[in-house]
C-alpha atoms as a printed R data frame, in Angstrom:
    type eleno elety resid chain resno       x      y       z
1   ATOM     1    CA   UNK     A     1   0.000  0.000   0.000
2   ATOM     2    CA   UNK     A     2   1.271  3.189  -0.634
3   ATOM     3    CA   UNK     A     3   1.797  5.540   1.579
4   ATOM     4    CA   UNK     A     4   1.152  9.643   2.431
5   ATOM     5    CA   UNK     A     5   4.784  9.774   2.196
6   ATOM     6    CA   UNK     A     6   5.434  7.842  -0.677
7   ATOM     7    CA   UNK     A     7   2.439  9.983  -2.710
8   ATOM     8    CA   UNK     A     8   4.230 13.049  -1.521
9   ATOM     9    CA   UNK     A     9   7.948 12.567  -2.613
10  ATOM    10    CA   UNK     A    10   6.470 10.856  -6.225
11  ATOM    11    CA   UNK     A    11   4.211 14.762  -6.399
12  ATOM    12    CA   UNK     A    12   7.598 16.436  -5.252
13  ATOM    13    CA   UNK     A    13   9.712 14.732  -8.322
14  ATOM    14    CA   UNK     A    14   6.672 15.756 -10.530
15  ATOM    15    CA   UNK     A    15   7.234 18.960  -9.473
16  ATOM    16    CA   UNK     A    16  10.802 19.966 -10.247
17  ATOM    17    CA   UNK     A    17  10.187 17.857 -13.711
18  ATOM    18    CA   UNK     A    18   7.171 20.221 -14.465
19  ATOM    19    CA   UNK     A    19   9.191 23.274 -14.724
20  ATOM    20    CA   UNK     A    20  10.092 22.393 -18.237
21  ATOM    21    CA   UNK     A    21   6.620 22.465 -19.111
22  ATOM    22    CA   UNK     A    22   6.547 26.204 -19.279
23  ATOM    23    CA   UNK     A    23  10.201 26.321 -20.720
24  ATOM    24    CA   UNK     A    24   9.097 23.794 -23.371
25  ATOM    25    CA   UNK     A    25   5.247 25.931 -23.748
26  ATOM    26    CA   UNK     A    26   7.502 29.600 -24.141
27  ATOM    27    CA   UNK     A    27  10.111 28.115 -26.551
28  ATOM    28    CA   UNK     A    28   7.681 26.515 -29.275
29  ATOM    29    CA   UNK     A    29   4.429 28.189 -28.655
30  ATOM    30    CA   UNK     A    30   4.960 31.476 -26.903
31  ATOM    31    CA   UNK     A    31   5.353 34.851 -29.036
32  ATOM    32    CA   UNK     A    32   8.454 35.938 -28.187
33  ATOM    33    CA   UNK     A    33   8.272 39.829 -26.921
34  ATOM    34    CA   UNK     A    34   8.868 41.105 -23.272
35  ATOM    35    CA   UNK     A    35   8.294 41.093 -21.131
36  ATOM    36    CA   UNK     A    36   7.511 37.396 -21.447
37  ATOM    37    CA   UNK     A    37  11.188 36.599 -22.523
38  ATOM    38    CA   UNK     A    38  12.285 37.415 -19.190
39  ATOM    39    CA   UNK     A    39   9.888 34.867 -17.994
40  ATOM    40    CA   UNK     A    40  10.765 32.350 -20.529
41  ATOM    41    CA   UNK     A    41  14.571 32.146 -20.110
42  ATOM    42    CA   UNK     A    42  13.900 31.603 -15.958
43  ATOM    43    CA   UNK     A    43  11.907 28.961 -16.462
44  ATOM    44    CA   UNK     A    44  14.853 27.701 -19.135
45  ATOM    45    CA   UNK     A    45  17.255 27.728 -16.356
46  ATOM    46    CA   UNK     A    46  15.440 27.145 -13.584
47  ATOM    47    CA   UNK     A    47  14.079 23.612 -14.942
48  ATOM    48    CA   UNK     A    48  17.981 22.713 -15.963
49  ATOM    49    CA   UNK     A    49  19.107 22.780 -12.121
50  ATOM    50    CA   UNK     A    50  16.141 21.571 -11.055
51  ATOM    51    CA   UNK     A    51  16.508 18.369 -13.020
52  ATOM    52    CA   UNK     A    52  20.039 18.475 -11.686
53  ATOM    53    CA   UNK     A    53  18.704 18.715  -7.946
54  ATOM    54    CA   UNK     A    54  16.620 16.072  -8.864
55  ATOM    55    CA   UNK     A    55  19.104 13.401 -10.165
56  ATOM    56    CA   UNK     A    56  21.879 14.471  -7.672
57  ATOM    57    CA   UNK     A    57  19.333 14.253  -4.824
58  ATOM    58    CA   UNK     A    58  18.835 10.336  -6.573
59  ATOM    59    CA   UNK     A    59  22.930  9.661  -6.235
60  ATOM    60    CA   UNK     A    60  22.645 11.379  -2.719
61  ATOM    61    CA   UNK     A    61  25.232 14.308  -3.886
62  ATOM    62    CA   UNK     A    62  24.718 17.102  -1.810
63  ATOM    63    CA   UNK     A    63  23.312 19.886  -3.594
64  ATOM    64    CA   UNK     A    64  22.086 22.879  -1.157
65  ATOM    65    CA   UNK     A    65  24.624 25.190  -3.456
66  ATOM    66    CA   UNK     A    66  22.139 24.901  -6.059
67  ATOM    67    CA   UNK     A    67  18.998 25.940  -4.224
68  ATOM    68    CA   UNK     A    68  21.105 28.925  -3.048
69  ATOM    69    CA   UNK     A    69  21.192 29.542  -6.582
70  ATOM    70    CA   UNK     A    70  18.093 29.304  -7.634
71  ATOM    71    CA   UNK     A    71  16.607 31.209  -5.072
72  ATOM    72    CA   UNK     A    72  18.863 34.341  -6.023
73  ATOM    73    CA   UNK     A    73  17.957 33.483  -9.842
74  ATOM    74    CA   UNK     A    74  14.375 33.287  -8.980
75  ATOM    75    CA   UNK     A    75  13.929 36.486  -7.088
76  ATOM    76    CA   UNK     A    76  15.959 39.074  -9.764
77  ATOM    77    CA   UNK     A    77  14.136 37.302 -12.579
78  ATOM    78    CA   UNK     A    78  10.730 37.645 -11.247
79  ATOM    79    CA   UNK     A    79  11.399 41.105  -9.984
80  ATOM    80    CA   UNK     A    80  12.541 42.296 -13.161
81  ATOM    81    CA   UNK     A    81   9.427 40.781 -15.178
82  ATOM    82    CA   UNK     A    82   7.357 42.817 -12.403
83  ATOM    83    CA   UNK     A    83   9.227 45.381 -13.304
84  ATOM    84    CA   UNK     A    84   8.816 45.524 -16.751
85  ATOM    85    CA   UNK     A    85   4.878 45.338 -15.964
86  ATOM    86    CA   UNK     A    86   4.714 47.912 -13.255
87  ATOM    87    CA   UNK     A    87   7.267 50.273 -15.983
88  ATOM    88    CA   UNK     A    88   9.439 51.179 -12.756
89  ATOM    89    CA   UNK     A    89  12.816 51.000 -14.725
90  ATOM    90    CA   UNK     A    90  14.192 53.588 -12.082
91  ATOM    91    CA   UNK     A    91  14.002 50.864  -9.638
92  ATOM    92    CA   UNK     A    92  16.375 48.837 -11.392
93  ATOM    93    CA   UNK     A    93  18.660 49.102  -8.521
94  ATOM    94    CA   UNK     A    94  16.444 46.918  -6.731
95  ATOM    95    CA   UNK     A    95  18.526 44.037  -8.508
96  ATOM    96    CA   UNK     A    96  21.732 44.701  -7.106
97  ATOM    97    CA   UNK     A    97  19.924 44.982  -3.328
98  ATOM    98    CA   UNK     A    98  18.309 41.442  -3.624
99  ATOM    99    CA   UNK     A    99  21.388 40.069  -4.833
100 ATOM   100    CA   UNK     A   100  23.324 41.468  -1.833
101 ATOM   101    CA   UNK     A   101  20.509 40.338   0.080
102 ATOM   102    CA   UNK     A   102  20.835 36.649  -1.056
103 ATOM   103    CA   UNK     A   103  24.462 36.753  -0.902
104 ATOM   104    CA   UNK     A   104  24.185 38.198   2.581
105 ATOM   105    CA   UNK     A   105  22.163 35.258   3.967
106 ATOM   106    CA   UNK     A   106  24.286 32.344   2.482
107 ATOM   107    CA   UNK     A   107  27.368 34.088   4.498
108 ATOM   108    CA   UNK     A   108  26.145 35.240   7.436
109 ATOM   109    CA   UNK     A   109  23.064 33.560   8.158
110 ATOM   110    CA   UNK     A   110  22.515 30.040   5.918
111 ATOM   111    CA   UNK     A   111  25.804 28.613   5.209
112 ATOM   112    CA   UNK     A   112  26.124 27.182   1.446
113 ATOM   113    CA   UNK     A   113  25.521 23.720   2.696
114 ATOM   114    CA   UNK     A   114  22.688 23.817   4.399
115 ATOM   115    CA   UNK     A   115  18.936 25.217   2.988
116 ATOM   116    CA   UNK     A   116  18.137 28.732   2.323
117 ATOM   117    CA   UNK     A   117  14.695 28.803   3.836
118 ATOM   118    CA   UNK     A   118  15.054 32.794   4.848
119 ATOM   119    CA   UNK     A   119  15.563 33.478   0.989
120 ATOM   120    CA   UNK     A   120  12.986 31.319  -0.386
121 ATOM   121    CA   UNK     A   121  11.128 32.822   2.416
122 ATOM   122    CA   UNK     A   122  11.742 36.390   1.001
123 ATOM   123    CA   UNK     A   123  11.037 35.218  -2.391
124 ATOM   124    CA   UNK     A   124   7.689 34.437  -1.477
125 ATOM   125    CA   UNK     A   125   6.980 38.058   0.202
126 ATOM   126    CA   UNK     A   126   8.490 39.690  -2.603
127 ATOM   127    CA   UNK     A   127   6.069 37.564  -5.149
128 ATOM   128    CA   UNK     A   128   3.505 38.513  -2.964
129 ATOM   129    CA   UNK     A   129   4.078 42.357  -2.750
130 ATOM   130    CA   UNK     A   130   4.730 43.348  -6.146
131 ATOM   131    CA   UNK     A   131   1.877 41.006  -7.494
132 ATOM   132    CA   UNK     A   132  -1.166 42.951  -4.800
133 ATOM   133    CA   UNK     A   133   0.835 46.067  -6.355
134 ATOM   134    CA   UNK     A   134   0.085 45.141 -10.030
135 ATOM   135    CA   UNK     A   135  -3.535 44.557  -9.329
136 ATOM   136    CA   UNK     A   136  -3.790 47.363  -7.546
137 ATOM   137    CA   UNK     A   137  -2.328 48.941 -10.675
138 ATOM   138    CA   UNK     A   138  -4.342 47.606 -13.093
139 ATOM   139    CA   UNK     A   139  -7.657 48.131 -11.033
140 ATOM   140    CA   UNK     A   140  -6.597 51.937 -10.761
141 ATOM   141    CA   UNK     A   141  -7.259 52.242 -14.654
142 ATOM   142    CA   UNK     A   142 -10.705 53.285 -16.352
143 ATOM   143    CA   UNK     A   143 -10.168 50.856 -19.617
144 ATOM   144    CA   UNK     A   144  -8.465 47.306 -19.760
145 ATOM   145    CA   UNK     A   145  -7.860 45.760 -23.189
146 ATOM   146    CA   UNK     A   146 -10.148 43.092 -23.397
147 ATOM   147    CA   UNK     A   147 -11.271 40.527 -20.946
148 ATOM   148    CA   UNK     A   148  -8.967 40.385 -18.101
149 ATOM   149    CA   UNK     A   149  -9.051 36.423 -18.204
150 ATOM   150    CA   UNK     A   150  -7.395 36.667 -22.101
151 ATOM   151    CA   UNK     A   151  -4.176 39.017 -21.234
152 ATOM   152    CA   UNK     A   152  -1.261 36.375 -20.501
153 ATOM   153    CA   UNK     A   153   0.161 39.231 -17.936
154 ATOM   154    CA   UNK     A   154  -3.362 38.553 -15.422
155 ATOM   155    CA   UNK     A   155  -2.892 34.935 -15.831
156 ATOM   156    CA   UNK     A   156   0.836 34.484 -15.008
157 ATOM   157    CA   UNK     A   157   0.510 36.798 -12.232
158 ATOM   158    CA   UNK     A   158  -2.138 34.720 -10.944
159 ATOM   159    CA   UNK     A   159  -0.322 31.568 -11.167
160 ATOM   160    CA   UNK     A   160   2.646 33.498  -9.542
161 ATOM   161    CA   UNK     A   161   0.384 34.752  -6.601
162 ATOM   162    CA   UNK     A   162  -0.574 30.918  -6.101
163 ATOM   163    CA   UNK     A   163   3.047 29.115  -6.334
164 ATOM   164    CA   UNK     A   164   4.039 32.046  -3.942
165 ATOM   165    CA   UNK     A   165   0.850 31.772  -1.307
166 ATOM   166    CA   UNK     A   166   1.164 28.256  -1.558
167 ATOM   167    CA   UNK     A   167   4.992 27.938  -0.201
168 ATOM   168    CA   UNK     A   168   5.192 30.529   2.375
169 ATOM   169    CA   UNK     A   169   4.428 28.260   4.971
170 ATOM   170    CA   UNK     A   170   6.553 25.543   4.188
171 ATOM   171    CA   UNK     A   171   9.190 28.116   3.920
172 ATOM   172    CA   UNK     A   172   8.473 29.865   6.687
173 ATOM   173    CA   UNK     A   173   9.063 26.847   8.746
174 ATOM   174    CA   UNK     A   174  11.527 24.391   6.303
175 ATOM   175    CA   UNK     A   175  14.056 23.897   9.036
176 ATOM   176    CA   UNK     A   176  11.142 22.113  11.278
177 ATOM   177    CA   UNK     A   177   9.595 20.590   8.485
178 ATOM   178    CA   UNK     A   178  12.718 19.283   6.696
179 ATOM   179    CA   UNK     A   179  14.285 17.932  10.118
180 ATOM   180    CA   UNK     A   180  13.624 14.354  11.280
181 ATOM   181    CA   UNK     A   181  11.587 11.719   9.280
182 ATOM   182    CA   UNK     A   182   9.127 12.640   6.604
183 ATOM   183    CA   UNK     A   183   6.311 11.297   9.010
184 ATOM   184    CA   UNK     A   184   2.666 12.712   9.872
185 ATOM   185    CA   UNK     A   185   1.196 15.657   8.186
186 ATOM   186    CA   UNK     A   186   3.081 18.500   9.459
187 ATOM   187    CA   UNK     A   187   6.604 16.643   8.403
188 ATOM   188    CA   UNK     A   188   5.112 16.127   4.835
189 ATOM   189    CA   UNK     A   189   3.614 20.010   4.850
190 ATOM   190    CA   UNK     A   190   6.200 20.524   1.490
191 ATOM   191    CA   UNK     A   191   2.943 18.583  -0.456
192 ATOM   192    CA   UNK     A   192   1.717 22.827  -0.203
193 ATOM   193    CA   UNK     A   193   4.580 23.933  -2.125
194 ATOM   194    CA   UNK     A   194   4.928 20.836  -4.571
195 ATOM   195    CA   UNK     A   195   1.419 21.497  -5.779
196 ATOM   196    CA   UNK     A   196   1.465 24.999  -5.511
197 ATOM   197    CA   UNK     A   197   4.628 24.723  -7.940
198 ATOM   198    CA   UNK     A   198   3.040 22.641 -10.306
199 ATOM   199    CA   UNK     A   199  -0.096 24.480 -10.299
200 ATOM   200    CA   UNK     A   200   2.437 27.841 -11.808
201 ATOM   201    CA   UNK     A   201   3.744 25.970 -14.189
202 ATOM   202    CA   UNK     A   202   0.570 24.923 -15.777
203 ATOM   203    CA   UNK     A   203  -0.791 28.511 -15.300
204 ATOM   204    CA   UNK     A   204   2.173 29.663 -16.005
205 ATOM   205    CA   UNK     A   205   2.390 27.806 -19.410
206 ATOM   206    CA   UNK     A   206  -1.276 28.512 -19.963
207 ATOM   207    CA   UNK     A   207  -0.145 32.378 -20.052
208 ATOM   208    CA   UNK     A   208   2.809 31.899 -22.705
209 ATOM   209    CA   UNK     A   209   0.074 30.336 -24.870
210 ATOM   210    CA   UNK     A   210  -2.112 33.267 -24.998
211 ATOM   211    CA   UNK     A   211   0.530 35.557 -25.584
212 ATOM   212    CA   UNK     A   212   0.450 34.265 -29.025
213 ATOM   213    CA   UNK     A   213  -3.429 33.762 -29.315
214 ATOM   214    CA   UNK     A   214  -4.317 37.510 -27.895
215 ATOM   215    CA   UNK     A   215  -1.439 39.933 -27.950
């Protein structure tokens, strides 16, 4: 019989494999313009180490390095596609801040080899923040063009909102959650963020198809 945990770590695999699907969606379907580019080359490189997480996490290589990584390349690329939506290109300092930020907490706070839950944590929050200011933003006009549920912008954001909601808590409290034996509920509380991640990438992938159908 299978069991909770089992169902959990074959969703978690599913998940870090599913972030080629909107790599795979941007590069053959997705009209290539910005500021969905920015977009499309994360996902590029984010579903290359991820797939390398995944098979060196199989030959039981450590890897934290790489989610250090990733949550640096995460952060600046989403930022800057929020950026390009929200057309604050004097904030473009911001990149050099988070970067200082993330390099800050792998020195001083998370060493290299152990798991950057504060980043990821900050991640999340940032997701958050700048996607309540880009509705706010987009509320604030008189006139959208067209139906809000055919602009690829709306529909990535949403999926971005979700991944981020979704894996705040399991962020927020990785080092009790990833400590021990992946037994009862609480231990196997990552299921949040391993659905919440695949549920971006579909949305996510949804959004780079409209960008050719509507834009």
């Amino acid at each position: 019989m299978v069991s909770f945990r089992d169902f959990v770590f074959t969703v978690s695999t599913f998940s870090d494999i599913s972030e080629t699907i909107p790599a795979l969606t941007w590069i053959i379907f997705a009209r290539k313009k910005m500021p969905y580019n920015i977009l499309g080359v994360f996902f590029l490189v984010s579903s290359l180490l991820k797939i390398y997480t995944l098979i060196t996490a199989e030959l039981h290589i450590t890897n934290m390095q790489a989610f250090h990584l990733m949550a640096c390349w995460e952060i600046v690329m989403f930022y800057l596609f929020y950026l390009y939506l929200l057309r604050k290109q004097q904030f473009r300092w911001g990149i050099l801040i988070l970067i200082g930020l993330c390099v800050a907490d792998t020195i001083y706070l998370e060493h290299i080899m152990t798991f950057n839950a504060l980043a990821w944590s900050m991640d999340m929050i940032m997701i958050i923040s700048m996607g309540m200011l880009y509705f706010f933003r987009l509320y604030q006009k008189d006139e959208t063009p067209g139906p809000l549920t055919k602009r690829p912008d709306f529909i990535i954001i949403i999926g971005l909102l979700i991944y981020a909601s979704g894996s705040l808590f399991p962020y927020l409290l990785a080092n009790k959650i990833l400590t021990g034996s992946a037994d009862g509920f609480f231990k196997n509380a990552w299921f949040f963020q391993t659905l919440s991640n695949i549920s971006k990438n579909i949305i996510v992938s949804y959004g780079f198809l409209l960008t050719r159908r509507y834009e």
